[in-house]
mmCIF file of the N, C-alpha and C atoms, coordinates in Angstrom:
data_MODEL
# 
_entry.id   MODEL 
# 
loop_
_atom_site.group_PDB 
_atom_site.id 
_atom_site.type_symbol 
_atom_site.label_atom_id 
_atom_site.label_alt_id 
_atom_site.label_comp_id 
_atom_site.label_asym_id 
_atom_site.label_entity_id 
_atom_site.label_seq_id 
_atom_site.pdbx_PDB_ins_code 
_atom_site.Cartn_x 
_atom_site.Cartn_y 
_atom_site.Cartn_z 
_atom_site.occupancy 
_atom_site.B_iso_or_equiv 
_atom_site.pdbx_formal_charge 
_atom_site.auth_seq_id 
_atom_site.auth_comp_id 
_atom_site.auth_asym_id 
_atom_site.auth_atom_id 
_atom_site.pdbx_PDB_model_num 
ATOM 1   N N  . UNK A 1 1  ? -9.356  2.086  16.551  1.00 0.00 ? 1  UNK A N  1 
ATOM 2   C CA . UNK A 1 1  ? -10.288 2.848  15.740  1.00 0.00 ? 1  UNK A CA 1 
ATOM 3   C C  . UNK A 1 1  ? -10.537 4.201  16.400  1.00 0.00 ? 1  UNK A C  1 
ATOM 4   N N  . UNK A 1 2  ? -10.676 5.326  15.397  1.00 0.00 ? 2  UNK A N  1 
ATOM 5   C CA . UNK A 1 2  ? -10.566 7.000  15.816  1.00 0.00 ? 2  UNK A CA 1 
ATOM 6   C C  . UNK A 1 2  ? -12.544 6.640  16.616  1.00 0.00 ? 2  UNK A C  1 
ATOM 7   N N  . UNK A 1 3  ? -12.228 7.675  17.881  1.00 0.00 ? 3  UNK A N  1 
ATOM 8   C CA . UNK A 1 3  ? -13.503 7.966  18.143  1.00 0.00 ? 3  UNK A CA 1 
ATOM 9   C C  . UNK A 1 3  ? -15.069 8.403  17.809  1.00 0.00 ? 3  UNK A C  1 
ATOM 10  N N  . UNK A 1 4  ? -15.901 8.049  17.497  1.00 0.00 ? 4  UNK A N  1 
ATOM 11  C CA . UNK A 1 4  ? -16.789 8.056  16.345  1.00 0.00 ? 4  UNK A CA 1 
ATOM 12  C C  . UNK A 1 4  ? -18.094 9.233  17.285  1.00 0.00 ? 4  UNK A C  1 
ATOM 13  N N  . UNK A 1 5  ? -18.994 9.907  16.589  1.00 0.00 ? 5  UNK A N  1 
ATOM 14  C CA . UNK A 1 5  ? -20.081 10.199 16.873  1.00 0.00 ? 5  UNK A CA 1 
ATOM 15  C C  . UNK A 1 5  ? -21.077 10.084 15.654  1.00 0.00 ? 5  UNK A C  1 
ATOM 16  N N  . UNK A 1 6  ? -22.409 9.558  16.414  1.00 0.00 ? 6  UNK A N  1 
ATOM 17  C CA . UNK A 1 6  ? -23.053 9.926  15.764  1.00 0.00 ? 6  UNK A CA 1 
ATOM 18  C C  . UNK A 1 6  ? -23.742 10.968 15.509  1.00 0.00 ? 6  UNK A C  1 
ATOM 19  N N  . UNK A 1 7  ? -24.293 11.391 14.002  1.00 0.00 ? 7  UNK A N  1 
ATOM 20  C CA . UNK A 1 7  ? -25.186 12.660 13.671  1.00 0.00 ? 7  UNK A CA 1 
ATOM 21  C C  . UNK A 1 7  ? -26.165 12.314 12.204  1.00 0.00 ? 7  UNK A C  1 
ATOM 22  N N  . UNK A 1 8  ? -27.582 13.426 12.407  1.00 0.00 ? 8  UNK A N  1 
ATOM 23  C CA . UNK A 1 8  ? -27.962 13.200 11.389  1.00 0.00 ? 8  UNK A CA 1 
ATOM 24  C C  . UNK A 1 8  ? -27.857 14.210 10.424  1.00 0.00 ? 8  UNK A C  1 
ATOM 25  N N  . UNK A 1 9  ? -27.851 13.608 9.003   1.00 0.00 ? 9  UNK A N  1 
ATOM 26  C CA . UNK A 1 9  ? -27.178 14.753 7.621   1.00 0.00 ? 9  UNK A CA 1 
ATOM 27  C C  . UNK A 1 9  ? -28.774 14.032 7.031   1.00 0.00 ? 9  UNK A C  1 
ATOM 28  N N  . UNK A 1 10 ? -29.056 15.777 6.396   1.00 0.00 ? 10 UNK A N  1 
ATOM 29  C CA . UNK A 1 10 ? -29.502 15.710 5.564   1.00 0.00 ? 10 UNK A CA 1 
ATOM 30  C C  . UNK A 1 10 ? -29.239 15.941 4.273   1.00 0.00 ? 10 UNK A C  1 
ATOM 31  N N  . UNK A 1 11 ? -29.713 14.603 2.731   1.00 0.00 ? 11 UNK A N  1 
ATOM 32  C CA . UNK A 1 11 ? -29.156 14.585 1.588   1.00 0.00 ? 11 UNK A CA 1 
ATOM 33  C C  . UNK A 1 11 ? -30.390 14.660 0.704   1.00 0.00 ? 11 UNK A C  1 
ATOM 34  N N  . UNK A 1 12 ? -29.947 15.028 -0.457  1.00 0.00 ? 12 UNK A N  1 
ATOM 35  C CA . UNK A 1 12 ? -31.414 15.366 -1.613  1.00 0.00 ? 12 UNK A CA 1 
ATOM 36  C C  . UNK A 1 12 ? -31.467 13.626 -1.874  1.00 0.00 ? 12 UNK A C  1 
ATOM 37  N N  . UNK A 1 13 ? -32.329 13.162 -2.371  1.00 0.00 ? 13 UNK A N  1 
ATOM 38  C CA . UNK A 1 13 ? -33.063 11.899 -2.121  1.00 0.00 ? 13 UNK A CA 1 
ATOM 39  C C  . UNK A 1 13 ? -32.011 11.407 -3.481  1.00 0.00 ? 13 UNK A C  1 
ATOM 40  N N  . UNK A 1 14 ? -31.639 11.658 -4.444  1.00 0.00 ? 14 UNK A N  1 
ATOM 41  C CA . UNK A 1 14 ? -30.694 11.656 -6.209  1.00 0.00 ? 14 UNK A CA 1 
ATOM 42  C C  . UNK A 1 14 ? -29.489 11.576 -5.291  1.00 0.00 ? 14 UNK A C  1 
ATOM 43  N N  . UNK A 1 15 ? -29.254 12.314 -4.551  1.00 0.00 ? 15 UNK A N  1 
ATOM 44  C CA . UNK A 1 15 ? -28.044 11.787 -3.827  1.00 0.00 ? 15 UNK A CA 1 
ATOM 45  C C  . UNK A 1 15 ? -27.586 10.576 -3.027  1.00 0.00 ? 15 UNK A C  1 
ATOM 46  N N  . UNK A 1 16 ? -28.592 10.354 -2.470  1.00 0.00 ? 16 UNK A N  1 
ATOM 47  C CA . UNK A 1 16 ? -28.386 9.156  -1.962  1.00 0.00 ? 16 UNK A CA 1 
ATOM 48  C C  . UNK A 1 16 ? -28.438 8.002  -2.679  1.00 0.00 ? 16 UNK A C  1 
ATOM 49  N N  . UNK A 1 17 ? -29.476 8.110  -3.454  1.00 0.00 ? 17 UNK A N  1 
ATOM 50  C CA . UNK A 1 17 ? -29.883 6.663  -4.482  1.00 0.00 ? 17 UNK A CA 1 
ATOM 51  C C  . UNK A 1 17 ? -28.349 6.316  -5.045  1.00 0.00 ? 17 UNK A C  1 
ATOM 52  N N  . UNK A 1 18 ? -27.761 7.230  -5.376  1.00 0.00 ? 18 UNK A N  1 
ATOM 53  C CA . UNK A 1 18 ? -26.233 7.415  -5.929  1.00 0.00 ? 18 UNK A CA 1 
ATOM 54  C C  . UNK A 1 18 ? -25.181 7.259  -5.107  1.00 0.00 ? 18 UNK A C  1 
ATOM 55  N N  . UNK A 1 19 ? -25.137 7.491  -4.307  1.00 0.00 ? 19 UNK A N  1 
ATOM 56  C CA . UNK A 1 19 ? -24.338 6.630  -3.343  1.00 0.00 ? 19 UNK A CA 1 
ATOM 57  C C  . UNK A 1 19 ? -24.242 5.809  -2.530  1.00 0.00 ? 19 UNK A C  1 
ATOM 58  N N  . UNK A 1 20 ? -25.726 5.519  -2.537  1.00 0.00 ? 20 UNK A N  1 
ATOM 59  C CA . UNK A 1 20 ? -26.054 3.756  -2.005  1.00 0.00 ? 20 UNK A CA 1 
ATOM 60  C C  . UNK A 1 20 ? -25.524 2.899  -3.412  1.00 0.00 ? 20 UNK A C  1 
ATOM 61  N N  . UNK A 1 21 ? -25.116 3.897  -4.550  1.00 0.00 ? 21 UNK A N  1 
ATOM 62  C CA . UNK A 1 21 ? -25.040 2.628  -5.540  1.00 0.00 ? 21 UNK A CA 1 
ATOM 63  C C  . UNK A 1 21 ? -23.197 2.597  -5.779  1.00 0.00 ? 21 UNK A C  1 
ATOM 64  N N  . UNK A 1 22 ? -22.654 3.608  -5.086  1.00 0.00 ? 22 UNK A N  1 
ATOM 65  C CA . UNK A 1 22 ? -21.170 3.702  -5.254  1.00 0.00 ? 22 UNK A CA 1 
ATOM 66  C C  . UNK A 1 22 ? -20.937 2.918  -3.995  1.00 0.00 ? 22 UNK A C  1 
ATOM 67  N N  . UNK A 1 23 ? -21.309 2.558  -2.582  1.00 0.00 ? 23 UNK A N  1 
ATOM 68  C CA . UNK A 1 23 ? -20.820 1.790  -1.451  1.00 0.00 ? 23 UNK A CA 1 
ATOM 69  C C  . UNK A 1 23 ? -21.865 1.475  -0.948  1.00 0.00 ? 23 UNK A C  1 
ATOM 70  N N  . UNK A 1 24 ? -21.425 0.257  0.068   1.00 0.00 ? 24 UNK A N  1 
ATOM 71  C CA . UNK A 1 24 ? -22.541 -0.121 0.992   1.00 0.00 ? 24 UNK A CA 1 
ATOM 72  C C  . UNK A 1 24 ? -22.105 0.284  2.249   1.00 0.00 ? 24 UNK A C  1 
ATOM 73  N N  . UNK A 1 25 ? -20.829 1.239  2.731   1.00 0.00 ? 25 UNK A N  1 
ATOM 74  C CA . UNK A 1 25 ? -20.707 2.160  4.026   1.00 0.00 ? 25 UNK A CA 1 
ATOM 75  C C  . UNK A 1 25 ? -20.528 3.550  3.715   1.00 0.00 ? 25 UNK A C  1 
ATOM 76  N N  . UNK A 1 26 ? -21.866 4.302  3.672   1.00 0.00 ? 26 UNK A N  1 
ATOM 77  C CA . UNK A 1 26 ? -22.437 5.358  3.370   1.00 0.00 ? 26 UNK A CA 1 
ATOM 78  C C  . UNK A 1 26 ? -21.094 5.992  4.229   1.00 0.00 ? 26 UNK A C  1 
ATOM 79  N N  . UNK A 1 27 ? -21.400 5.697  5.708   1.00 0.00 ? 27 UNK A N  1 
ATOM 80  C CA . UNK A 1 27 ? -20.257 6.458  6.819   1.00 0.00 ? 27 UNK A CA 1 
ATOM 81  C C  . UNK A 1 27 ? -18.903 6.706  6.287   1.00 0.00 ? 27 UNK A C  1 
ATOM 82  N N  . UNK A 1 28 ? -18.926 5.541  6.383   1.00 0.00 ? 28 UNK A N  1 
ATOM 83  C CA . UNK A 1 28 ? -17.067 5.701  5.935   1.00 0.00 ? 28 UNK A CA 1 
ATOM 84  C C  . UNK A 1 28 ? -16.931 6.426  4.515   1.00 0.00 ? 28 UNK A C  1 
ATOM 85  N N  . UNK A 1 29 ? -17.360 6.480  3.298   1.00 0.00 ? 29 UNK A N  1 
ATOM 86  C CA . UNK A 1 29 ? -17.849 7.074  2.028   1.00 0.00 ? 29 UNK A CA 1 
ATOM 87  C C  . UNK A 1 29 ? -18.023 8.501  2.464   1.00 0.00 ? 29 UNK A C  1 
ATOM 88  N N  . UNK A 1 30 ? -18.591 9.205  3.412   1.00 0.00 ? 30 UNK A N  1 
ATOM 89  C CA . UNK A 1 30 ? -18.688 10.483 3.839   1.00 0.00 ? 30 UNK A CA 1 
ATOM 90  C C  . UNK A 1 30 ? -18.054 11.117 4.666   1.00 0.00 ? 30 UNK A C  1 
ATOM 91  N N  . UNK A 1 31 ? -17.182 10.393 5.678   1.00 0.00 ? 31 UNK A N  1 
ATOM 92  C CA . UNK A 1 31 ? -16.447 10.654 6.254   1.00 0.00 ? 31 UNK A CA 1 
ATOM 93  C C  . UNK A 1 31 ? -15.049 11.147 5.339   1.00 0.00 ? 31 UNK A C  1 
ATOM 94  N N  . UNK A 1 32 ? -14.774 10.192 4.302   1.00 0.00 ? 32 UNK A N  1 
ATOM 95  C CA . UNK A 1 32 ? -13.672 10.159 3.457   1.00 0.00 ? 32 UNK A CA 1 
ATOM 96  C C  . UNK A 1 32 ? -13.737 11.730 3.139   1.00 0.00 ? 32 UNK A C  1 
ATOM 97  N N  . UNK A 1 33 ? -15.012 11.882 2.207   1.00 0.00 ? 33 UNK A N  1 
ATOM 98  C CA . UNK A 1 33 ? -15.090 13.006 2.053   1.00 0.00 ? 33 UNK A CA 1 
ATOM 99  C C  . UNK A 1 33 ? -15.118 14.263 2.441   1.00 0.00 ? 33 UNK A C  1 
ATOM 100 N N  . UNK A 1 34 ? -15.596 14.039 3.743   1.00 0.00 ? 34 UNK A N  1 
ATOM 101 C CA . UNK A 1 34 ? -15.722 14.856 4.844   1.00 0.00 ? 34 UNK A CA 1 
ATOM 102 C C  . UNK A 1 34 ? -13.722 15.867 5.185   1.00 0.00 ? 34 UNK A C  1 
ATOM 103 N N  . UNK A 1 35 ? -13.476 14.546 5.144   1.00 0.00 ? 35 UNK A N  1 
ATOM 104 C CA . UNK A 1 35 ? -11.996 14.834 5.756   1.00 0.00 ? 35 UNK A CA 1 
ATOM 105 C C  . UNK A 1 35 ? -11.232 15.696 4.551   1.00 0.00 ? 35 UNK A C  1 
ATOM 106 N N  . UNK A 1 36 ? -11.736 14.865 3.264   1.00 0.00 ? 36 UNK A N  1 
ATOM 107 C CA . UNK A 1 36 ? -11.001 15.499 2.012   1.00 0.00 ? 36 UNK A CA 1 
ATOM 108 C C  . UNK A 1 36 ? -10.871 17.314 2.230   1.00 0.00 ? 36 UNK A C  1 
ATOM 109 N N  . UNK A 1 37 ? -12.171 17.249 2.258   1.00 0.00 ? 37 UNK A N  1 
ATOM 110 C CA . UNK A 1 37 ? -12.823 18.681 1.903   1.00 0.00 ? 37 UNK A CA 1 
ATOM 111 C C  . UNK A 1 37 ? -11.910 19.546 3.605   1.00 0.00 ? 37 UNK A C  1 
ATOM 112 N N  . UNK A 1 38 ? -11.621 18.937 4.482   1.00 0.00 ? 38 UNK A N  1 
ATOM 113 C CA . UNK A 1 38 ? -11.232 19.976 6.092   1.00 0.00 ? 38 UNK A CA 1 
ATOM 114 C C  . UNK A 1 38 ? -9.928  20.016 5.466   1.00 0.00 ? 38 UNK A C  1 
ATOM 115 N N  . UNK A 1 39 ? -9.210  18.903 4.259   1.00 0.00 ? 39 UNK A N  1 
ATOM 116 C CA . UNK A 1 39 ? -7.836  19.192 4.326   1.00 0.00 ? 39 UNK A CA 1 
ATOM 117 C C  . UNK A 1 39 ? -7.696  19.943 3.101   1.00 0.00 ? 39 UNK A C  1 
ATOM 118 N N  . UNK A 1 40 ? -8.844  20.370 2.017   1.00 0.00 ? 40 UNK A N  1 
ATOM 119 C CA . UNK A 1 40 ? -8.718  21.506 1.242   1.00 0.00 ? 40 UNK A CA 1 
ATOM 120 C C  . UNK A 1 40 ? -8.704  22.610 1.896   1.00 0.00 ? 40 UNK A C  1 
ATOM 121 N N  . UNK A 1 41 ? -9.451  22.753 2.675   1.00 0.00 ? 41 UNK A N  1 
ATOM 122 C CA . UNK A 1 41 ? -9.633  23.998 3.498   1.00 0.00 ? 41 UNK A CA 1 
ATOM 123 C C  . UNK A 1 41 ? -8.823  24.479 4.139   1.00 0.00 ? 41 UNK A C  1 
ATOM 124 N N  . UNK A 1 42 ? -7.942  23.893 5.094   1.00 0.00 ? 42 UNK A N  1 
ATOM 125 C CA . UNK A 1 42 ? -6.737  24.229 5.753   1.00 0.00 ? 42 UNK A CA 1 
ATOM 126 C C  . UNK A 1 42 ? -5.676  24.473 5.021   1.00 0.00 ? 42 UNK A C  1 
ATOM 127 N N  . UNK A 1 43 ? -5.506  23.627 3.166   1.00 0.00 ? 43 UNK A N  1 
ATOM 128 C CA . UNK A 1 43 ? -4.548  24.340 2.504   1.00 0.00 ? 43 UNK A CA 1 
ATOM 129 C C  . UNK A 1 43 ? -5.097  25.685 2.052   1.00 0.00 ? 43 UNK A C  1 
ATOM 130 N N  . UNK A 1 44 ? -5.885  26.063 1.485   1.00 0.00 ? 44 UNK A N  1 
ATOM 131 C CA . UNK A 1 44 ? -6.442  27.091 1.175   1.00 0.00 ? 44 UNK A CA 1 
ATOM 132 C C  . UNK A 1 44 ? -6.039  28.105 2.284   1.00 0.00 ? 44 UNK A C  1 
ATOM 133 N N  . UNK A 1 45 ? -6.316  27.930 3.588   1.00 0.00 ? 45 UNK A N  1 
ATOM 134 C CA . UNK A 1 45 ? -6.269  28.581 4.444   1.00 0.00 ? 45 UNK A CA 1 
ATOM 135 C C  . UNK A 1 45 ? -4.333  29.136 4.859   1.00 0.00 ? 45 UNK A C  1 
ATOM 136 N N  . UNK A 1 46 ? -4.060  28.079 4.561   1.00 0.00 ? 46 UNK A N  1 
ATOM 137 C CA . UNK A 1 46 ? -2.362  27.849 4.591   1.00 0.00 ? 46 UNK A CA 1 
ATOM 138 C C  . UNK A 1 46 ? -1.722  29.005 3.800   1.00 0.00 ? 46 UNK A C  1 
ATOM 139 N N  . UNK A 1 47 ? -2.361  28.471 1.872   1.00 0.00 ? 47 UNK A N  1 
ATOM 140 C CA . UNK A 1 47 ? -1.888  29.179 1.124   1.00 0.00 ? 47 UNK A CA 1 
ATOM 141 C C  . UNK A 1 47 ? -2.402  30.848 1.365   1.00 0.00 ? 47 UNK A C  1 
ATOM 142 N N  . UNK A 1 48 ? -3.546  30.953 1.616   1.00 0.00 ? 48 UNK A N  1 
ATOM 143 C CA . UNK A 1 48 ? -3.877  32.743 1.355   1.00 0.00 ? 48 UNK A CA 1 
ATOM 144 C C  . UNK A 1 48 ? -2.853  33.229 2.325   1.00 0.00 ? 48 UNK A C  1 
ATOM 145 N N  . UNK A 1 49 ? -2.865  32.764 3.938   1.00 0.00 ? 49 UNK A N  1 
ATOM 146 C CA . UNK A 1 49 ? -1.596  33.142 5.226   1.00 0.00 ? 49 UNK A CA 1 
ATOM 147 C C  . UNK A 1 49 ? -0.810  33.304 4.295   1.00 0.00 ? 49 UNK A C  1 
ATOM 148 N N  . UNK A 1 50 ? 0.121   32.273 3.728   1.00 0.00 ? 50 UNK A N  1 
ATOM 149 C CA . UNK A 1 50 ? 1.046   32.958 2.939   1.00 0.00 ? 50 UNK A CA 1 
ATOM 150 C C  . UNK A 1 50 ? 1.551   34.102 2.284   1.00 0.00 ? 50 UNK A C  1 
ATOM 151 N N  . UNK A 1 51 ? 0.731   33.930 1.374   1.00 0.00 ? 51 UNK A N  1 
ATOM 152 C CA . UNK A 1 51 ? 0.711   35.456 0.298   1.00 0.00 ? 51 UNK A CA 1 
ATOM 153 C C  . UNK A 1 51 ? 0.514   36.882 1.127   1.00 0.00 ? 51 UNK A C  1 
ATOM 154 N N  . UNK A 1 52 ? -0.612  36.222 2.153   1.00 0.00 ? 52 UNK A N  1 
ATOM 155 C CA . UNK A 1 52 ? -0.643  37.780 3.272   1.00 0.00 ? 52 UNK A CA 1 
ATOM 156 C C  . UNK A 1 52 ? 0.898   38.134 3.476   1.00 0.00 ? 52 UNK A C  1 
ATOM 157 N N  . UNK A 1 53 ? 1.323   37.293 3.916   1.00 0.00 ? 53 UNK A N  1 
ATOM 158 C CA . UNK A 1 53 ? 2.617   37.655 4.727   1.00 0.00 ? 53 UNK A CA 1 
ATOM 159 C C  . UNK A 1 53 ? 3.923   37.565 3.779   1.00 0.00 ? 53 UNK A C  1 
ATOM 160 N N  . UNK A 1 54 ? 4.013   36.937 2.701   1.00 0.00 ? 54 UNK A N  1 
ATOM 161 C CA . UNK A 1 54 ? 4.912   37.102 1.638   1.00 0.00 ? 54 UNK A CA 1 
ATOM 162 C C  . UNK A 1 54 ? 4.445   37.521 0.115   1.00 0.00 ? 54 UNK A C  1 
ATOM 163 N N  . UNK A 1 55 ? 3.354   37.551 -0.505  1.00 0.00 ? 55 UNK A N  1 
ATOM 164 C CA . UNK A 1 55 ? 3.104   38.578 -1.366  1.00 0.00 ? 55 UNK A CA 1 
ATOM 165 C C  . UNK A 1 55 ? 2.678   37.468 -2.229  1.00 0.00 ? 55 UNK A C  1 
ATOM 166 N N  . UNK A 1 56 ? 1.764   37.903 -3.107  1.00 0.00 ? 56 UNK A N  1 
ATOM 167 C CA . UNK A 1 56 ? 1.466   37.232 -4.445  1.00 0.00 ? 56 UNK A CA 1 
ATOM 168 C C  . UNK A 1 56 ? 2.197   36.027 -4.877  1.00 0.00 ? 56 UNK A C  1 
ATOM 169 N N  . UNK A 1 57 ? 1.940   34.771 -5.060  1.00 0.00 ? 57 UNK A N  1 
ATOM 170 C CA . UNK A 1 57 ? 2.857   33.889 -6.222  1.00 0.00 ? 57 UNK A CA 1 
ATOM 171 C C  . UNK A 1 57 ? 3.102   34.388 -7.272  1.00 0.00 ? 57 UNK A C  1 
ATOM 172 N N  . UNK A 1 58 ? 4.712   34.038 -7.455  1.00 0.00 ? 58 UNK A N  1 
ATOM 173 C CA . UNK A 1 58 ? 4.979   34.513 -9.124  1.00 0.00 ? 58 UNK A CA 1 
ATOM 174 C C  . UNK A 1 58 ? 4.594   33.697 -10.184 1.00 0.00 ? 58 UNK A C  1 
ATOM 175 N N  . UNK A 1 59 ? 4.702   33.623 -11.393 1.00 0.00 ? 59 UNK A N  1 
ATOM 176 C CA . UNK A 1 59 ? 4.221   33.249 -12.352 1.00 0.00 ? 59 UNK A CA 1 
ATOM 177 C C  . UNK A 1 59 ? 4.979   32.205 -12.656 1.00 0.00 ? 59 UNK A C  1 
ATOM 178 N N  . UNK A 1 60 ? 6.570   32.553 -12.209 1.00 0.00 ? 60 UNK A N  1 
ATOM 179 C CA . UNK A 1 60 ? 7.427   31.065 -11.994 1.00 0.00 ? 60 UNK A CA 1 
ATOM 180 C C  . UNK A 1 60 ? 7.176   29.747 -10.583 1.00 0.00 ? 60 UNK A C  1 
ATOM 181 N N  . UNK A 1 61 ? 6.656   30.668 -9.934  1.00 0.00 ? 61 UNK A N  1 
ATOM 182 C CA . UNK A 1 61 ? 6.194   29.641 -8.668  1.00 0.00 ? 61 UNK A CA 1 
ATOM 183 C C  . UNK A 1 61 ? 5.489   28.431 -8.593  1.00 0.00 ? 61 UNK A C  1 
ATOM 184 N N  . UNK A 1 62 ? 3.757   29.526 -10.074 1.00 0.00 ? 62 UNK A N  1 
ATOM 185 C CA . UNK A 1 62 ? 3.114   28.776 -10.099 1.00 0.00 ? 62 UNK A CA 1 
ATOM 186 C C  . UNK A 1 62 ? 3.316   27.543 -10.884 1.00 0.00 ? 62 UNK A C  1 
ATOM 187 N N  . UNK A 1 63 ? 4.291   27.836 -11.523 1.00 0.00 ? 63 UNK A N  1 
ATOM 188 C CA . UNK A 1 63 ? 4.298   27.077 -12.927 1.00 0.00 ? 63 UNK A CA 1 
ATOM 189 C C  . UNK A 1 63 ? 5.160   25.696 -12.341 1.00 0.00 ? 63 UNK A C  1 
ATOM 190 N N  . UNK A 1 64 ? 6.296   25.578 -11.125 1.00 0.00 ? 64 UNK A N  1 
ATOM 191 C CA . UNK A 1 64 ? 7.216   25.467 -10.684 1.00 0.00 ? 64 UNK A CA 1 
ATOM 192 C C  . UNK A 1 64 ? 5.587   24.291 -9.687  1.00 0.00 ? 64 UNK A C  1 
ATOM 193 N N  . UNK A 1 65 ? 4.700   24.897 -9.073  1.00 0.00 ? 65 UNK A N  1 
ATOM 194 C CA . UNK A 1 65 ? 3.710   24.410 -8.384  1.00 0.00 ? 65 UNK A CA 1 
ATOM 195 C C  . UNK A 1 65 ? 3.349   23.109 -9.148  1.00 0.00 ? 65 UNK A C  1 
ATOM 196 N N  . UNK A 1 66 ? 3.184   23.721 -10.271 1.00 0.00 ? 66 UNK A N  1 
ATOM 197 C CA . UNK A 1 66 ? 1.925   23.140 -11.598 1.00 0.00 ? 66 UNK A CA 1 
ATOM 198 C C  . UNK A 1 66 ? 2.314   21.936 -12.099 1.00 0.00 ? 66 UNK A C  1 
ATOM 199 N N  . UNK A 1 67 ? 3.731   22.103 -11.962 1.00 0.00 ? 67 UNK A N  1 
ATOM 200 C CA . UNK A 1 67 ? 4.388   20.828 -12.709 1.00 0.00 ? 67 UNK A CA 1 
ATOM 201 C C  . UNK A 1 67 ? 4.898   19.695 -11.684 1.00 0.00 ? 67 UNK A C  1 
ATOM 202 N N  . UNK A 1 68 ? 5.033   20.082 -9.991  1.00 0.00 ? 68 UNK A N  1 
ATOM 203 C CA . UNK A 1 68 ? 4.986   19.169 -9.073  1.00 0.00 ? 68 UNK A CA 1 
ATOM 204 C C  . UNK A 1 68 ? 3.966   18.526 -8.827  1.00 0.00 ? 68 UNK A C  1 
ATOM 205 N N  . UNK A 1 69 ? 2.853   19.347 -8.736  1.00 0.00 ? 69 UNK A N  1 
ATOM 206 C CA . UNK A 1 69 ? 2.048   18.237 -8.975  1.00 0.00 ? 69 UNK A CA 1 
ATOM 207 C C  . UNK A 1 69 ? 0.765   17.366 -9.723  1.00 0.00 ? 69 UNK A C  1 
ATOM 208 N N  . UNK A 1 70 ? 1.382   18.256 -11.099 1.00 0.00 ? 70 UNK A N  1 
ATOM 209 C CA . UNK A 1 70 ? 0.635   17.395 -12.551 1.00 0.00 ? 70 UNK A CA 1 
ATOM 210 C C  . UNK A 1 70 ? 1.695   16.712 -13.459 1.00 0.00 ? 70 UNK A C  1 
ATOM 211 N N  . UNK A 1 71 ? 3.080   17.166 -12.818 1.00 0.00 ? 71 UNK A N  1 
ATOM 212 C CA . UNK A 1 71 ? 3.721   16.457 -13.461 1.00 0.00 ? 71 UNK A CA 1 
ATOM 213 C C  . UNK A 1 71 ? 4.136   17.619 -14.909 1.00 0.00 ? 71 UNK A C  1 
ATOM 214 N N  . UNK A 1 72 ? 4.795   17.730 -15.221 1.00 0.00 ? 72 UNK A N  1 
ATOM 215 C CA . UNK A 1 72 ? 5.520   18.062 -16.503 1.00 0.00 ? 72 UNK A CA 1 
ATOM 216 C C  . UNK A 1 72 ? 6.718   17.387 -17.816 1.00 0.00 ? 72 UNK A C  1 
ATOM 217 N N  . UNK A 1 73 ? 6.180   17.425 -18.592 1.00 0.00 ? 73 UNK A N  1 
ATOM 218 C CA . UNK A 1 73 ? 6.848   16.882 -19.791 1.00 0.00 ? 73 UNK A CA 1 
ATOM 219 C C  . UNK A 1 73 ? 8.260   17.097 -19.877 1.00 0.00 ? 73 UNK A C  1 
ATOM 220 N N  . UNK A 1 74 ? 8.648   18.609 -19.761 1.00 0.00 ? 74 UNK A N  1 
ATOM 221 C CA . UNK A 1 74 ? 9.520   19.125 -20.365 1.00 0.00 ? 74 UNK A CA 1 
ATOM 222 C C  . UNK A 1 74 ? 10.329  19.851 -19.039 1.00 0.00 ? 74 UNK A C  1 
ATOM 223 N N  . UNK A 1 75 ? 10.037  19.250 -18.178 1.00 0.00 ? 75 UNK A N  1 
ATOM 224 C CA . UNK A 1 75 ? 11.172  19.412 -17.287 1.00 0.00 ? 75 UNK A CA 1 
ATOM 225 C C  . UNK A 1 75 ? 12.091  18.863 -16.705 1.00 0.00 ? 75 UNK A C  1 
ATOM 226 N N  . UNK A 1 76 ? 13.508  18.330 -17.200 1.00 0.00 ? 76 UNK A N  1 
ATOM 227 C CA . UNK A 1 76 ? 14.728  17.338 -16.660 1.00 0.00 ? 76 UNK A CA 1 
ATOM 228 C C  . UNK A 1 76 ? 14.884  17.983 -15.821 1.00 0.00 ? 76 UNK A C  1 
ATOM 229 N N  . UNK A 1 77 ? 14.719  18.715 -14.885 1.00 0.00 ? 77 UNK A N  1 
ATOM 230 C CA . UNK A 1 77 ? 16.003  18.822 -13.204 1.00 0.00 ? 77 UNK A CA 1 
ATOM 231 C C  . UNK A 1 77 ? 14.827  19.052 -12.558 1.00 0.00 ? 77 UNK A C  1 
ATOM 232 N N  . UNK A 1 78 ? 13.578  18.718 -12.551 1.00 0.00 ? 78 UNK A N  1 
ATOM 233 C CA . UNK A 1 78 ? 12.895  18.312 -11.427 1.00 0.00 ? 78 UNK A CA 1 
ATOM 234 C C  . UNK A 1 78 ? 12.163  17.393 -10.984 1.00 0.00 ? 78 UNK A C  1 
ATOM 235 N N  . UNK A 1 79 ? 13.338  16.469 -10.710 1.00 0.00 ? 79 UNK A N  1 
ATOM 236 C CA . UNK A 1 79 ? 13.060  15.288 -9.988  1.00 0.00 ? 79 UNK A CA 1 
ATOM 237 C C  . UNK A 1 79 ? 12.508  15.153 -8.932  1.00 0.00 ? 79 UNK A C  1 
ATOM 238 N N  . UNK A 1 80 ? 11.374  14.368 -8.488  1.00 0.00 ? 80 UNK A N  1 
ATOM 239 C CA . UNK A 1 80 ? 10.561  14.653 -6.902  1.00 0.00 ? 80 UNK A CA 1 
ATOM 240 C C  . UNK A 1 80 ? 11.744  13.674 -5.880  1.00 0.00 ? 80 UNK A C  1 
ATOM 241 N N  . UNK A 1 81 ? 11.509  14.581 -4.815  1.00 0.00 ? 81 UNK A N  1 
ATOM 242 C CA . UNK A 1 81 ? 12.218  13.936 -3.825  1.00 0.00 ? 81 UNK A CA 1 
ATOM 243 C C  . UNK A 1 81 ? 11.246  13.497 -2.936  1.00 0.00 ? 81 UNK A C  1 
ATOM 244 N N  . UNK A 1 82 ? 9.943   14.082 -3.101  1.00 0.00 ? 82 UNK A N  1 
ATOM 245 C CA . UNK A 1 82 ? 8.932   13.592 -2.481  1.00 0.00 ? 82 UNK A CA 1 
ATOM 246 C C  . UNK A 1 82 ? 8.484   12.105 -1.875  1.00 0.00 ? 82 UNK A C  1 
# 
């Protein structure tokens, strides 16, 4: 098990009632989230580096983006290798 600390968070009182009613390990439930949100951030952080250093996405990039990972109807030759 990863090394743990404890800390105290403060939550609006509607918040909690609400997620004492989605789990009974508040921790682990916030942690999840916790982590979600450091690994949006580092893509975010990833993607803007990018564009600094190679320029704007094109409009085919995005679209090329959009459909890896929502999936697209109408595209036969892109198969995930993922």
């Amino acid at each position: 098990m990863a090394a743990t600390t404890r800390i105290t968070v403060t939550l609006p009182t509607e918040q909690v009632d609400e997620l004492r009613k989605l789990t009974d390990n508040v921790s682990g439930y916030v942690a999840e989230a916790v982590a979600r949100q450091i690994r949006h951030q580092l893509l975010a952080d990833d993607l803007r580096r990018y564009q600094d250093e190679q320029g704007a996405f094109t409009a085919e990039e995005m679209a090329e983006a959009h459909a890896r990972i929502f999936g697209s109807a109408g595209s036969a030759g892109s198969a995930s290798a993922a």
